[in-house]
PDB file of N, CA, C and O in Angstrom:
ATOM      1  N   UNK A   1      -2.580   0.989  17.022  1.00  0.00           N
ATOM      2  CA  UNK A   1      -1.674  -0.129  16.795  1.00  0.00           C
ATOM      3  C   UNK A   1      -0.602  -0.166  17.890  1.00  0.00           C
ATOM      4  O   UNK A   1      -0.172  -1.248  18.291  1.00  0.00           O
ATOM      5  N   UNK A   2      -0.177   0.968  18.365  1.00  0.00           N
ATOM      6  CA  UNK A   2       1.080   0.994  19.241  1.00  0.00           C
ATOM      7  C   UNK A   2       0.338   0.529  20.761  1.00  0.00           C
ATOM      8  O   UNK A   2       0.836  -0.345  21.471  1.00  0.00           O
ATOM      9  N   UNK A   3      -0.484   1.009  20.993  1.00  0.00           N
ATOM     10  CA  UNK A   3      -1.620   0.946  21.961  1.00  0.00           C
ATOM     11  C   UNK A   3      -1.772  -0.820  22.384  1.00  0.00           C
ATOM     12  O   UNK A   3      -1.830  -1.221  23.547  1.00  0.00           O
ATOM     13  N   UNK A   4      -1.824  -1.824  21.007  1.00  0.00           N
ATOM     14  CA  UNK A   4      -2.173  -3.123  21.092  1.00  0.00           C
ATOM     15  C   UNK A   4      -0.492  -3.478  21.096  1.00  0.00           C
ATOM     16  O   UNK A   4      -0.312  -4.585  21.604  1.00  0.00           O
ATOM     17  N   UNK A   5       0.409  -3.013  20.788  1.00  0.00           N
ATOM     18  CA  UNK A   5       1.773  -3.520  20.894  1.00  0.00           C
ATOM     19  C   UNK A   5       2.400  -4.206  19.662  1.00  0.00           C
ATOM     20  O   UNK A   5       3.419  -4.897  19.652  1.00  0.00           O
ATOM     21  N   UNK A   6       1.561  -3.871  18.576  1.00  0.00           N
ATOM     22  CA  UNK A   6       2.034  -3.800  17.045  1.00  0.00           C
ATOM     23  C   UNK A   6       3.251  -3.619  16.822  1.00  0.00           C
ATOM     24  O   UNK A   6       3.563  -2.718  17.601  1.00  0.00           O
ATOM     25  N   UNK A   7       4.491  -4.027  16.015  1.00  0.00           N
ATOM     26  CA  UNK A   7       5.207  -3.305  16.132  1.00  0.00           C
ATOM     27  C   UNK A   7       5.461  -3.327  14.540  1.00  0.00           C
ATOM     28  O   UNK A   7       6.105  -2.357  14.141  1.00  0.00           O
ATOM     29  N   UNK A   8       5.061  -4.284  13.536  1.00  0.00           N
ATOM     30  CA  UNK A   8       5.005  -4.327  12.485  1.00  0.00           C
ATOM     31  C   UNK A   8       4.044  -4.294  11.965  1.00  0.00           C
ATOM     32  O   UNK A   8       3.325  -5.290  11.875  1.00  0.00           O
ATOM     33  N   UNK A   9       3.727  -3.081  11.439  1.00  0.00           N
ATOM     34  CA  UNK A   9       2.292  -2.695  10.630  1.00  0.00           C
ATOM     35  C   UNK A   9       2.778  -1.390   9.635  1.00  0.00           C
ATOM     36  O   UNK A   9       3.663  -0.539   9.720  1.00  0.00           O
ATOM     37  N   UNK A  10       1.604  -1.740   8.552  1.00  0.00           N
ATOM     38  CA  UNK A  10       1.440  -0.416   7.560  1.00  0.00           C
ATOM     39  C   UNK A  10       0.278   0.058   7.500  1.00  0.00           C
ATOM     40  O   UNK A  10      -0.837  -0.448   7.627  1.00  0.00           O
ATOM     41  N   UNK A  11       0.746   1.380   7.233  1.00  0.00           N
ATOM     42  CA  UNK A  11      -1.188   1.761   6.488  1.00  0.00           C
ATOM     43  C   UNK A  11      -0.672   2.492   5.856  1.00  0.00           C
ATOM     44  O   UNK A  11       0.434   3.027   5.930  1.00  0.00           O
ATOM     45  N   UNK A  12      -1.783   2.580   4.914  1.00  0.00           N
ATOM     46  CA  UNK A  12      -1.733   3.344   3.389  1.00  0.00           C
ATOM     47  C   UNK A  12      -2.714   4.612   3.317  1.00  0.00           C
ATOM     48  O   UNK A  12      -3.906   4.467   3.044  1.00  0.00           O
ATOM     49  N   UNK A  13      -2.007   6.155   3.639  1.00  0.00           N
ATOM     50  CA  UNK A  13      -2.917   7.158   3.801  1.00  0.00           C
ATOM     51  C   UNK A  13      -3.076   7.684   2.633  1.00  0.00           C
ATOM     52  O   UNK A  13      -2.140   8.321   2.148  1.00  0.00           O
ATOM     53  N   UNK A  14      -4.431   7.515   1.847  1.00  0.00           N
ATOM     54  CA  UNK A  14      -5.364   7.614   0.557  1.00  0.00           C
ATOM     55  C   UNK A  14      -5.288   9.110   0.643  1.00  0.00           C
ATOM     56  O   UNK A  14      -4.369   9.560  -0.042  1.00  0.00           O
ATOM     57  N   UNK A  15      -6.094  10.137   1.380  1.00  0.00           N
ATOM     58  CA  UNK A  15      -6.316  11.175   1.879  1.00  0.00           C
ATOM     59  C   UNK A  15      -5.903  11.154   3.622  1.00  0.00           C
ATOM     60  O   UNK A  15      -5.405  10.345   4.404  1.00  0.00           O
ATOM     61  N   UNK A  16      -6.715  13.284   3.701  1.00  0.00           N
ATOM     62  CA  UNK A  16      -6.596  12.795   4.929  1.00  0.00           C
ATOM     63  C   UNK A  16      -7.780  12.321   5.747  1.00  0.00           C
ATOM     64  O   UNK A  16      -7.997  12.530   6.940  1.00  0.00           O
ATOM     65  N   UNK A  17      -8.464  11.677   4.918  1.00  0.00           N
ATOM     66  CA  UNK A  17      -9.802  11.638   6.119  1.00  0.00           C
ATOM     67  C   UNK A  17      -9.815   9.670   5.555  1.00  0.00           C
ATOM     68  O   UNK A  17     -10.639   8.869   5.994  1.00  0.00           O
ATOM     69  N   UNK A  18      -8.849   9.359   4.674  1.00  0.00           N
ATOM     70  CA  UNK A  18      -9.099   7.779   4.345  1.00  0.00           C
ATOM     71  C   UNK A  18      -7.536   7.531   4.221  1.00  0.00           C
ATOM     72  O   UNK A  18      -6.653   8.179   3.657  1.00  0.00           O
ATOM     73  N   UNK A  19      -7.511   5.660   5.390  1.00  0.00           N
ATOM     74  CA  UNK A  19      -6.599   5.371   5.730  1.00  0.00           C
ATOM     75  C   UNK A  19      -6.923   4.008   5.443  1.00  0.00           C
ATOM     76  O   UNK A  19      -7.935   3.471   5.894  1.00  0.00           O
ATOM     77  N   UNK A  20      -5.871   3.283   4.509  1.00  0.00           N
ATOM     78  CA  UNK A  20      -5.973   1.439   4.323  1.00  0.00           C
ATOM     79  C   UNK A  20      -5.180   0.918   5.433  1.00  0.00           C
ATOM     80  O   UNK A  20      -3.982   1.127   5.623  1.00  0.00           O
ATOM     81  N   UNK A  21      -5.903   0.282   6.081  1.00  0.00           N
ATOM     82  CA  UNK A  21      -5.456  -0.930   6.808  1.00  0.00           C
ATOM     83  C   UNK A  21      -5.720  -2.320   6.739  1.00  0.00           C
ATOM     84  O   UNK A  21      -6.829  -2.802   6.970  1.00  0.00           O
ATOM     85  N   UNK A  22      -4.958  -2.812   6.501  1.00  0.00           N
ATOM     86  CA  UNK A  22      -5.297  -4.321   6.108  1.00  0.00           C
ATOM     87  C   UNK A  22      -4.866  -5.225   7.311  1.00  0.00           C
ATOM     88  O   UNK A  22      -4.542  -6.391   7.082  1.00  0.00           O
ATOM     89  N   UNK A  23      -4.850  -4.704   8.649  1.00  0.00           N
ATOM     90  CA  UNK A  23      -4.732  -5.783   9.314  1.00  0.00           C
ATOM     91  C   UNK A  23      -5.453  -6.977   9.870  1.00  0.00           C
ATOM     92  O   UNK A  23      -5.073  -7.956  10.513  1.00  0.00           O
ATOM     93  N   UNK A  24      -6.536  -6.607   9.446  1.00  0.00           N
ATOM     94  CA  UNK A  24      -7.583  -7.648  10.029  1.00  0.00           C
ATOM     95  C   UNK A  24      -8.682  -8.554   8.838  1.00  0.00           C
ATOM     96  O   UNK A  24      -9.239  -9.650   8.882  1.00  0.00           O
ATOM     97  N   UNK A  25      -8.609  -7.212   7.611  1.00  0.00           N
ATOM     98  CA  UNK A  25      -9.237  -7.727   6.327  1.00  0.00           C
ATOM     99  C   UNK A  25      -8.445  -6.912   5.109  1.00  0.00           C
ATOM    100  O   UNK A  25      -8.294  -5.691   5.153  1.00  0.00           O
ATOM    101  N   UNK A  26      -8.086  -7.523   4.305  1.00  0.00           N
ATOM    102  CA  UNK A  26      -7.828  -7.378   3.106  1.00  0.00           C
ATOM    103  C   UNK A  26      -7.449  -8.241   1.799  1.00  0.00           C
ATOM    104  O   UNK A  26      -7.571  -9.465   1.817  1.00  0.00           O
ATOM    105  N   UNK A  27      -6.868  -7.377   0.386  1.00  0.00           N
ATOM    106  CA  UNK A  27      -7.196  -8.792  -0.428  1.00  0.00           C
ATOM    107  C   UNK A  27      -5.710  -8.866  -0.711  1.00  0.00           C
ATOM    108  O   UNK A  27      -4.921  -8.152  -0.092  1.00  0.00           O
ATOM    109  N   UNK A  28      -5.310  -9.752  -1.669  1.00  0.00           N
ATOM    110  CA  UNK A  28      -3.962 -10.027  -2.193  1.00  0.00           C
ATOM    111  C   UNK A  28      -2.779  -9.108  -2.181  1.00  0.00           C
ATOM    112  O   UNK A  28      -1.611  -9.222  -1.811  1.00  0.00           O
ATOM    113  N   UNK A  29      -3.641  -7.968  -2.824  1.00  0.00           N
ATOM    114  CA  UNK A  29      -2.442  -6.481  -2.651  1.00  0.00           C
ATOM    115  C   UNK A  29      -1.848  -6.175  -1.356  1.00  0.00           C
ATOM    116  O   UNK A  29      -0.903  -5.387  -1.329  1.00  0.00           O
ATOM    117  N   UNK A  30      -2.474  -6.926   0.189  1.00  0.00           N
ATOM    118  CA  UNK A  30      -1.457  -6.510   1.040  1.00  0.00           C
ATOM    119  C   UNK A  30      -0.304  -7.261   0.966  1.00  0.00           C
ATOM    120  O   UNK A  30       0.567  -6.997   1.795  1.00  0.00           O
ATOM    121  N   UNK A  31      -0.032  -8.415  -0.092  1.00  0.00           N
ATOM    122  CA  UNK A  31       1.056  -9.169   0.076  1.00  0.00           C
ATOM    123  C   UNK A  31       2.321  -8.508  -0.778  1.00  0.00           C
ATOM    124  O   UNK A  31       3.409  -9.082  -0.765  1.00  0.00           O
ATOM    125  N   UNK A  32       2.095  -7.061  -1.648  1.00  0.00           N
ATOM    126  CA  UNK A  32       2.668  -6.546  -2.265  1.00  0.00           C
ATOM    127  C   UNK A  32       3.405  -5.948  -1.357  1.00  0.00           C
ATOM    128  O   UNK A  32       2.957  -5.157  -0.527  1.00  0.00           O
ATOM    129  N   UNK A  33       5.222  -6.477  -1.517  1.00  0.00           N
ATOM    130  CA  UNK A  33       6.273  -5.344  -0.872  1.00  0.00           C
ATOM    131  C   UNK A  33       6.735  -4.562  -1.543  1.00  0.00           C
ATOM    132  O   UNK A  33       6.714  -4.410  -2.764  1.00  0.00           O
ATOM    133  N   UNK A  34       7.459  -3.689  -0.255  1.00  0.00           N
ATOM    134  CA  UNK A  34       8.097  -2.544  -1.060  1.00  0.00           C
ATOM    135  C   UNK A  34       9.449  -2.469  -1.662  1.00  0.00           C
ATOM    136  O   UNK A  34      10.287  -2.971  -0.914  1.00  0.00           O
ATOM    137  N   UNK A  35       9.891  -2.048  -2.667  1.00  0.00           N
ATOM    138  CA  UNK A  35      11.585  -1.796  -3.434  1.00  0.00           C
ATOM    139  C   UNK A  35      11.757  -0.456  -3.920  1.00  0.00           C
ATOM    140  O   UNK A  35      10.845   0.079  -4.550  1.00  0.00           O
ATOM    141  N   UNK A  36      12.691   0.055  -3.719  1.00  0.00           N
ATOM    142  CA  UNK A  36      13.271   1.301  -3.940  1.00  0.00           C
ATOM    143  C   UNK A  36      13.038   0.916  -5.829  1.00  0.00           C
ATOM    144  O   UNK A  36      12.786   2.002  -6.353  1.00  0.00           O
ATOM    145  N   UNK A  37      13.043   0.300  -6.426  1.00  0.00           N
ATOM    146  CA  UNK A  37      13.271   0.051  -8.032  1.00  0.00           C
ATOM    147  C   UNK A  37      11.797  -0.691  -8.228  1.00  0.00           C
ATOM    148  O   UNK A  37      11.917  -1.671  -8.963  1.00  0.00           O
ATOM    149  N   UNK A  38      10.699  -0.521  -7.852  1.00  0.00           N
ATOM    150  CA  UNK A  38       9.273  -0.814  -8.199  1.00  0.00           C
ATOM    151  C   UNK A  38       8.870  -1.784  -9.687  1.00  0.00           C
ATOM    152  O   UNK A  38       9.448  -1.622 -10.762  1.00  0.00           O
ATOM    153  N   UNK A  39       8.145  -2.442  -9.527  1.00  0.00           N
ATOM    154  CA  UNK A  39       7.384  -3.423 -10.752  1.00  0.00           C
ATOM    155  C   UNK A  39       6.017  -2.969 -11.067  1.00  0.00           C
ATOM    156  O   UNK A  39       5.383  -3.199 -12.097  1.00  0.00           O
ATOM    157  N   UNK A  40       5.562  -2.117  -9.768  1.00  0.00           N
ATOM    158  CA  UNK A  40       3.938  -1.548 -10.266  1.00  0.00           C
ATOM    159  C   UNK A  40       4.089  -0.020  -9.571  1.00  0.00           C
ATOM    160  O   UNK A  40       5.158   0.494  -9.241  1.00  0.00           O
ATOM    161  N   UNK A  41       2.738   0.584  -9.430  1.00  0.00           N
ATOM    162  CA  UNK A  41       2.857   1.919  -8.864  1.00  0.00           C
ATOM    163  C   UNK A  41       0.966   1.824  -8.428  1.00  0.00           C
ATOM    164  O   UNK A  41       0.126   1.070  -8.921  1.00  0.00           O
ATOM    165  N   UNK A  42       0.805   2.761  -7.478  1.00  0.00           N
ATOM    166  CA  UNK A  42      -0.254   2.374  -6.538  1.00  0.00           C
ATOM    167  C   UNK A  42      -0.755   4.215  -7.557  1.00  0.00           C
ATOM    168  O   UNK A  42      -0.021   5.198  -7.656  1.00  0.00           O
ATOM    169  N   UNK A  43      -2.199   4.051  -8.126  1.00  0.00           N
ATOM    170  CA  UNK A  43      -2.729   5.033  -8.234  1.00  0.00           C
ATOM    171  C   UNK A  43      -4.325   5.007  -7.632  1.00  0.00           C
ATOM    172  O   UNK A  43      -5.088   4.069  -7.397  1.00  0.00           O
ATOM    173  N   UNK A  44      -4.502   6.869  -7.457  1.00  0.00           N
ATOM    174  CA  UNK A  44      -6.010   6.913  -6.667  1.00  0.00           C
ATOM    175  C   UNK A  44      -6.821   7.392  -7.888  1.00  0.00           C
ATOM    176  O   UNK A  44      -6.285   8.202  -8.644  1.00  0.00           O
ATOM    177  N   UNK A  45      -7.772   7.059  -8.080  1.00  0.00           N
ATOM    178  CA  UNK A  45      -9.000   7.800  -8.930  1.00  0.00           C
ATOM    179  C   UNK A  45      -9.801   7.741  -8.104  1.00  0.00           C
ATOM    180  O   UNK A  45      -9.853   6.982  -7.136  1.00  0.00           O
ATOM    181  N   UNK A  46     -10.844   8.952  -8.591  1.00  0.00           N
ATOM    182  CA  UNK A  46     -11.938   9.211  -8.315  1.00  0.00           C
ATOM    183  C   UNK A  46     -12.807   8.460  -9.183  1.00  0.00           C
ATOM    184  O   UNK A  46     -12.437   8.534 -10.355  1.00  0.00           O
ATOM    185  N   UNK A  47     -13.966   7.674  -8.979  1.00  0.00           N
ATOM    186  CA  UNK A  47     -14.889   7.209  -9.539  1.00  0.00           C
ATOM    187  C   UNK A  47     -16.284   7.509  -9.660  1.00  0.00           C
ATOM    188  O   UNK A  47     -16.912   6.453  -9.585  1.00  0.00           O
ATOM    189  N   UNK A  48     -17.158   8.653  -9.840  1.00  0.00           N
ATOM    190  CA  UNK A  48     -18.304   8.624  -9.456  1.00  0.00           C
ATOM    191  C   UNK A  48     -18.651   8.847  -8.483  1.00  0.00           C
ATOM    192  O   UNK A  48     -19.646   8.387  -7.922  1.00  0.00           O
ATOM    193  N   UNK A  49     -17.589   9.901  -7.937  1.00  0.00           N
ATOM    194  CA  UNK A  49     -17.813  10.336  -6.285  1.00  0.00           C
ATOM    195  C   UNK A  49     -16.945   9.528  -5.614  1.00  0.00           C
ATOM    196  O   UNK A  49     -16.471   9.880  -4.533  1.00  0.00           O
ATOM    197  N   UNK A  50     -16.728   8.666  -6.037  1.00  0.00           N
ATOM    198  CA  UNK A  50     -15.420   7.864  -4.854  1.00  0.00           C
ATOM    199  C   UNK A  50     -14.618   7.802  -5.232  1.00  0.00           C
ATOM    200  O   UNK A  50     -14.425   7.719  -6.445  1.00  0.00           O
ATOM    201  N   UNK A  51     -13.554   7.815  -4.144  1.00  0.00           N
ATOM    202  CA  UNK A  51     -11.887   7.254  -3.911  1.00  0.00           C
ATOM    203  C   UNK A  51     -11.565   5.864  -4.788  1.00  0.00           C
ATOM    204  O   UNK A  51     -12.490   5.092  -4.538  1.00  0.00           O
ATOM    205  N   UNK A  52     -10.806   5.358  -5.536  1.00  0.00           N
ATOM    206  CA  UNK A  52     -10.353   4.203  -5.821  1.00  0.00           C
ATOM    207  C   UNK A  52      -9.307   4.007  -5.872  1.00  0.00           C
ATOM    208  O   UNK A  52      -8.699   4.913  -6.442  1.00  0.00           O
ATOM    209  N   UNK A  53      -8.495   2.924  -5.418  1.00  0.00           N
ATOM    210  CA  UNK A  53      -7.188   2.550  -5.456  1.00  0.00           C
ATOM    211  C   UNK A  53      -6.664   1.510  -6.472  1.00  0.00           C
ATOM    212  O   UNK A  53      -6.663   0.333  -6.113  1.00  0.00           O
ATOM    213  N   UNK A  54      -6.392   1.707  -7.226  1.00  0.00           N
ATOM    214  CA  UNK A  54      -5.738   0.779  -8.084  1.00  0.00           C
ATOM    215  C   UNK A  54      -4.167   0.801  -7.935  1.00  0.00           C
ATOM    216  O   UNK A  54      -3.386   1.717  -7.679  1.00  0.00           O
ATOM    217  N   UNK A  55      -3.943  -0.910  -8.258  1.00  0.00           N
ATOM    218  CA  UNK A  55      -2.042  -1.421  -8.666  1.00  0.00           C
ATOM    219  C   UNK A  55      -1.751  -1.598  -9.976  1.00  0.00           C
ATOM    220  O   UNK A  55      -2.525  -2.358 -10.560  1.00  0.00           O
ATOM    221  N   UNK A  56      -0.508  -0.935 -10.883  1.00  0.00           N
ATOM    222  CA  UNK A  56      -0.847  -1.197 -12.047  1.00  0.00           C
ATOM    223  C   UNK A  56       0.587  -1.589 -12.267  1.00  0.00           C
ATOM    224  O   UNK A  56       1.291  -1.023 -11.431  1.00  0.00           O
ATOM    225  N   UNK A  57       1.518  -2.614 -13.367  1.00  0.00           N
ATOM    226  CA  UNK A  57       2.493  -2.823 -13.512  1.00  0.00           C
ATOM    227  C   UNK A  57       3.292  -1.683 -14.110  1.00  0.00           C
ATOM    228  O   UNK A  57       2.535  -0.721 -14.242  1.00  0.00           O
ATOM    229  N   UNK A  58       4.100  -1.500 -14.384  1.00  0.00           N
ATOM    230  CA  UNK A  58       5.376  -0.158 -14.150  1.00  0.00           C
ATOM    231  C   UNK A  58       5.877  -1.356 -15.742  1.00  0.00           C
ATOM    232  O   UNK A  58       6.321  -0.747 -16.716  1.00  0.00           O
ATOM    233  N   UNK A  59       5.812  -2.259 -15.810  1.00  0.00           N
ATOM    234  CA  UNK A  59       6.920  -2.873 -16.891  1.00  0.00           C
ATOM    235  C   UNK A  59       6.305  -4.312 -17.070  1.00  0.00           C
ATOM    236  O   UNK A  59       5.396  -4.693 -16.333  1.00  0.00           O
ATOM    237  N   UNK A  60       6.836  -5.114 -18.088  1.00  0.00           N
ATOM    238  CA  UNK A  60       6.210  -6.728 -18.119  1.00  0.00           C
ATOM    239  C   UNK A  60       6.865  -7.241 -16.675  1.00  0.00           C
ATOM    240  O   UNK A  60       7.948  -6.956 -16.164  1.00  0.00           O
ATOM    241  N   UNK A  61       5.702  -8.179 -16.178  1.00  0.00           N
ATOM    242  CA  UNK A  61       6.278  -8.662 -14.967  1.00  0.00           C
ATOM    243  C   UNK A  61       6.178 -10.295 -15.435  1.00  0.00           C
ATOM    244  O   UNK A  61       5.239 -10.689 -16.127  1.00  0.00           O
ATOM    245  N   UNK A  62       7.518 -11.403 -14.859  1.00  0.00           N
ATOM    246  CA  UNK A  62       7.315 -12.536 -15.332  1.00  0.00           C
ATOM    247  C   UNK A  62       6.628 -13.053 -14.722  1.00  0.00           C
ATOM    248  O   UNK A  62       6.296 -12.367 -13.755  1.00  0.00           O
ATOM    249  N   UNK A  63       6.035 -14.293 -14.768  1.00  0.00           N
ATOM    250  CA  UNK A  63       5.375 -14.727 -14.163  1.00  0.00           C
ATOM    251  C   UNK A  63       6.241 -15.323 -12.963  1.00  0.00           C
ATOM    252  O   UNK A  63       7.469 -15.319 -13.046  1.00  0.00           O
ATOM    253  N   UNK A  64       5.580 -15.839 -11.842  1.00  0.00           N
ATOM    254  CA  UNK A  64       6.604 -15.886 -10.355  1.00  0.00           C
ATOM    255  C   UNK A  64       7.215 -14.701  -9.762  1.00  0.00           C
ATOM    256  O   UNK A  64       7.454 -14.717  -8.555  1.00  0.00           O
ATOM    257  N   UNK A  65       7.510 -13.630 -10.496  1.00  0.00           N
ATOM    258  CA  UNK A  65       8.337 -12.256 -10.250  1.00  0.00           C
ATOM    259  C   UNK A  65       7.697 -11.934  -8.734  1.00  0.00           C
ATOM    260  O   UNK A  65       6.802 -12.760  -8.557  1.00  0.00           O
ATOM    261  N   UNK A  66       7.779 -11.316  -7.926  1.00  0.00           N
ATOM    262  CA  UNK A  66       7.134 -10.901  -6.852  1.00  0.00           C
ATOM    263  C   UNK A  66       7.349  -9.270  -7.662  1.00  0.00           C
ATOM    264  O   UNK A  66       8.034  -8.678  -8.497  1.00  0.00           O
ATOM    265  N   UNK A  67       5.663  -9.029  -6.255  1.00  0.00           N
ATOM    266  CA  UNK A  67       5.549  -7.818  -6.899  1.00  0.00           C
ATOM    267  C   UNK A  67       5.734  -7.029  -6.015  1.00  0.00           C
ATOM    268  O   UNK A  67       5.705  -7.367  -4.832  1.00  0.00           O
ATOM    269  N   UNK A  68       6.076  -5.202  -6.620  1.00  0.00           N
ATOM    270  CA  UNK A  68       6.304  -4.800  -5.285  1.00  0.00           C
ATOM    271  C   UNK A  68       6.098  -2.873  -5.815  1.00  0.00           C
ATOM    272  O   UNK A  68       6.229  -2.332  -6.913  1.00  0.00           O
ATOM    273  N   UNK A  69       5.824  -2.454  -4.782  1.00  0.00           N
ATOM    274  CA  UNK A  69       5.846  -1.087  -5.189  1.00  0.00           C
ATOM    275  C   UNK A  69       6.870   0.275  -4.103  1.00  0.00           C
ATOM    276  O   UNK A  69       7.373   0.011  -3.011  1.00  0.00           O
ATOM    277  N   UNK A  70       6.915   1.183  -4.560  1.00  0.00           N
ATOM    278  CA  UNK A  70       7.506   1.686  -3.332  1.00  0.00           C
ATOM    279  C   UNK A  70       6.514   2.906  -2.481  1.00  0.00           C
ATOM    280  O   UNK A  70       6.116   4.006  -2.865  1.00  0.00           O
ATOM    281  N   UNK A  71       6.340   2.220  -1.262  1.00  0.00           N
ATOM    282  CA  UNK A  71       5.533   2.940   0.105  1.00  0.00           C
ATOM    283  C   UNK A  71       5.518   4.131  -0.436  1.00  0.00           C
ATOM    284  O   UNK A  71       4.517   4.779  -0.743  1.00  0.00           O
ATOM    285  N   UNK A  72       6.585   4.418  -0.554  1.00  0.00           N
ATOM    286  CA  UNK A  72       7.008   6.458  -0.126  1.00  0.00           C
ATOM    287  C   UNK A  72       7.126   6.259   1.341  1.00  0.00           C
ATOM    288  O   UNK A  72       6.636   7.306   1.762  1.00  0.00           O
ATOM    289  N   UNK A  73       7.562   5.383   2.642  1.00  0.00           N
ATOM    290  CA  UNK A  73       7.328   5.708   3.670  1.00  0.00           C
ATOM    291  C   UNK A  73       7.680   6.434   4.689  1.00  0.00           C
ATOM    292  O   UNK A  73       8.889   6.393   4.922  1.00  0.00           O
ATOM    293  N   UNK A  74       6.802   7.347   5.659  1.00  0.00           N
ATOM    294  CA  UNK A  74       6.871   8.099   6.051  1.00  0.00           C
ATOM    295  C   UNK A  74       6.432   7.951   7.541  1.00  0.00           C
ATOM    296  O   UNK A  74       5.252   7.860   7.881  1.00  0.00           O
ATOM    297  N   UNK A  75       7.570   7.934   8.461  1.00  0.00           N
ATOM    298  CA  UNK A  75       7.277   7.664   9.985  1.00  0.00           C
ATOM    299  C   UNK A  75       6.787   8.491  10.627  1.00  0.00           C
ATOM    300  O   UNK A  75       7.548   9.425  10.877  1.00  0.00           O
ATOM    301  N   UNK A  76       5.297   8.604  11.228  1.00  0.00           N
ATOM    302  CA  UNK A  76       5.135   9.290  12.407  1.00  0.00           C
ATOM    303  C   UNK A  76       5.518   9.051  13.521  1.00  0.00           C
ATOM    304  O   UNK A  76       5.385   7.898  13.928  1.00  0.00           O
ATOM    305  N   UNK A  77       6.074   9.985  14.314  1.00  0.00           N
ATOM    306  CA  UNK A  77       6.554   9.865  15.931  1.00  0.00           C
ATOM    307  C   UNK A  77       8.244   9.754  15.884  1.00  0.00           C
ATOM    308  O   UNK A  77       8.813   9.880  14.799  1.00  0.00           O
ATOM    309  N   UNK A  78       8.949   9.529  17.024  1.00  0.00           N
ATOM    310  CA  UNK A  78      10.015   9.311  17.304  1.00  0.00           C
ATOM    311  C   UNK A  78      10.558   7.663  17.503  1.00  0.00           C
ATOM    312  O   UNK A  78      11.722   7.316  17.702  1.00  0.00           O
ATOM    313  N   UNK A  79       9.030   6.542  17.353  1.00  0.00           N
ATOM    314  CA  UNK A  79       9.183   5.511  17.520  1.00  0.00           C
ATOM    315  C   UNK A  79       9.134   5.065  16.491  1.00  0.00           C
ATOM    316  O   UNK A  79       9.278   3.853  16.336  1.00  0.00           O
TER     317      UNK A  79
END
């Protein structure tokens, strides 16, 4: 990403060998931001041998509410 001159991007490290990036394909959940005071929470299961990511609400959300969870984020590098 730094390489193409990105300067606003996320990824979501599942493990360490699986990394979400949604910059080129993904579904609705990349439109989910982040808040220190969260409306959902991002969990992993295992399914039958696989990784799964599920979003689940934290509390009733109204309808229109934006949704949002918190990253945990964590900067690599000095940039």
């Amino acid at each position: 990403m730094k390489r193409q001159r990105y300067t606003n991007f996320y990824l979501c490290e599942v493990s360490s060998n699986m990394v979400i990036d949604a910059t080129n394909k993904g579904n609705k959940s990349r439109f989910i931001n982040h808040s220190c005071e969260p409306n959902t929470e991002m969990e992993k299961w295992t399914v039958d041998g696989e990784t799964r990511v599920g979003i689940f609400a934290l509390r009733d959300i109204q309808r229109g509410e934006e949704l949002t969870y918190d990253y945990k984020f964590v900067q690599f590098g000095a940039d």
